[in-house]
C-alpha positions as CSV (number, residue, x, y, z in Angstrom):
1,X,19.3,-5.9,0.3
2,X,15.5,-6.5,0.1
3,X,12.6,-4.2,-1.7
4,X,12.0,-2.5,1.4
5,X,15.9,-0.6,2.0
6,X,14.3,1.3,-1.2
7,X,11.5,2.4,-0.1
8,X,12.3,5.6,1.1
9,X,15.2,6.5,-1.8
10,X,12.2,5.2,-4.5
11,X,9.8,7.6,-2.9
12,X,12.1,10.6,-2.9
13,X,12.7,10.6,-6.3
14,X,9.8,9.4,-7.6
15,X,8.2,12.4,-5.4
16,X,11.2,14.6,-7.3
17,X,9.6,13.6,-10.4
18,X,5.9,14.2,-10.1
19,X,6.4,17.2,-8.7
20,X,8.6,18.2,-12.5
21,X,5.4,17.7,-13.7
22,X,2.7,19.2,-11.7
23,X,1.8,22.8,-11.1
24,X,3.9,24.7,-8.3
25,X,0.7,24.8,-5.8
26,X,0.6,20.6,-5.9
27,X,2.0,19.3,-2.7
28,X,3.3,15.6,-3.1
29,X,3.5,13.4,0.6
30,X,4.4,9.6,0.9
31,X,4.1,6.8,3.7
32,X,5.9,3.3,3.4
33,X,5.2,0.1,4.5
34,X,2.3,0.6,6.8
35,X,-1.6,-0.7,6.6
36,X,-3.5,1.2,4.1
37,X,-5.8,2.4,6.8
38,X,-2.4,3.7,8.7
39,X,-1.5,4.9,6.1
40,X,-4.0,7.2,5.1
41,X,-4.1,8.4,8.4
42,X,-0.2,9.5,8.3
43,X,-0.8,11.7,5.1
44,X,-4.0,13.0,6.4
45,X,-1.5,14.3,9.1
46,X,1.4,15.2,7.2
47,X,-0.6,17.1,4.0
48,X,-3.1,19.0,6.8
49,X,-6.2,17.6,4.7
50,X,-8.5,15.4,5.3
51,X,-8.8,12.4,2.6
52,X,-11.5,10.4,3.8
53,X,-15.0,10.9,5.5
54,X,-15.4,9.8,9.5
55,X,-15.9,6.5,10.1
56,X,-15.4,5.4,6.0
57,X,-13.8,1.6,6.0
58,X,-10.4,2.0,4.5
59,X,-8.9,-2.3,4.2
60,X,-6.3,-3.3,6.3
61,X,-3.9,-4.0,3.4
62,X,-0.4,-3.8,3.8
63,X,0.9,-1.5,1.4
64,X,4.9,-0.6,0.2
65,X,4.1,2.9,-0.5
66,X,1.2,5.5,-1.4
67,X,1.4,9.0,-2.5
68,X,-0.7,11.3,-2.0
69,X,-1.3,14.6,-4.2
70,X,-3.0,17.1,-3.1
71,X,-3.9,20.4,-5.0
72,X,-4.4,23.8,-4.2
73,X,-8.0,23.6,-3.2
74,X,-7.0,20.5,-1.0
75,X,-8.2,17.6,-3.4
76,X,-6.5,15.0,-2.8
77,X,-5.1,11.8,-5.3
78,X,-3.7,8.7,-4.0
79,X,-0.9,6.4,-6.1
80,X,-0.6,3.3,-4.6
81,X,2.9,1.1,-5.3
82,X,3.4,-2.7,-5.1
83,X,7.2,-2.8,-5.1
84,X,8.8,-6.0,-6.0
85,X,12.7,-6.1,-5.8
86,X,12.7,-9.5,-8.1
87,X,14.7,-10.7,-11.5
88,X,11.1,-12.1,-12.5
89,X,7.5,-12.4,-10.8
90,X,5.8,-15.4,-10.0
91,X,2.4,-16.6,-10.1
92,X,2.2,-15.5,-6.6
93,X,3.5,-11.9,-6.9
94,X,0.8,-11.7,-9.9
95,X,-1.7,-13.3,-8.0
96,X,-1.0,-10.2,-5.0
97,X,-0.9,-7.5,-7.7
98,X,-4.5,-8.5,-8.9
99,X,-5.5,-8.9,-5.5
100,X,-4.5,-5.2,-5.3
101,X,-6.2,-3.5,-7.9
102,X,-9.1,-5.5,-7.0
103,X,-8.4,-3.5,-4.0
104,X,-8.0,-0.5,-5.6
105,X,-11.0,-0.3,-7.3
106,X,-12.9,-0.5,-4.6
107,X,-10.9,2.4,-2.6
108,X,-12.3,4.4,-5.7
109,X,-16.0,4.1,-4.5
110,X,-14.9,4.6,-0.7
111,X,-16.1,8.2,0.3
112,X,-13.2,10.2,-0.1
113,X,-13.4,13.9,0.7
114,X,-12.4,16.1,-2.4
């Protein structure tokens, strides 16, 4: 089996857990394996929020999985996972996770609605 046939079981409980620690009126979504941009636009639909402004650039990154959390007053939190199904990481694999938080910090100065 490869990282991705976990996806989905991963996100479940992982959502099971947050949610153990959160207040009752936080809602938890996911989406897997799409572009970050894709993405976004699935939880927007599935949370009935909007996460970011009109026309703000979201990167076309292929991500495994994001979570978004979103509180009673509709501010929303994304978690961002680079799965990796592996007995070790190579050079490459840490090379992509930099990439990615490289990424990530600049998803932090993006115009997200809160």
């Amino acid at each position: 089996m490869n990282e991705v046939s976990y996806y989905q079981e991963f996100s479940e409980k992982f959502s099971t857990y947050l949610q153990s620690y959160l207040p009752n009126d936080f809602k938890i979504y996911f989406s897997i394996n799409k572009t970050l941009d894709a993405i976004i636009s699935e939880l927007e639909l599935l949370s009935g929020t909007v996460i970011k402004e009109q026309g703000a650039y979201v990167p076309k990154l292929k991500v495994d999985i994001v979570f978004a959390i979103v509180n009673a007053a509709n501010e929303t939190r994304l978690i961002l996972i680079e799965a990796k199904y592996l007995s070790q990481l190579s050079l490459k694999d840490y090379s992509q996770l930099v990439g990615y938080l490289q990424v990530a910090k600049t998803i932090n100065r993006i115009t997200f609605i809160n």
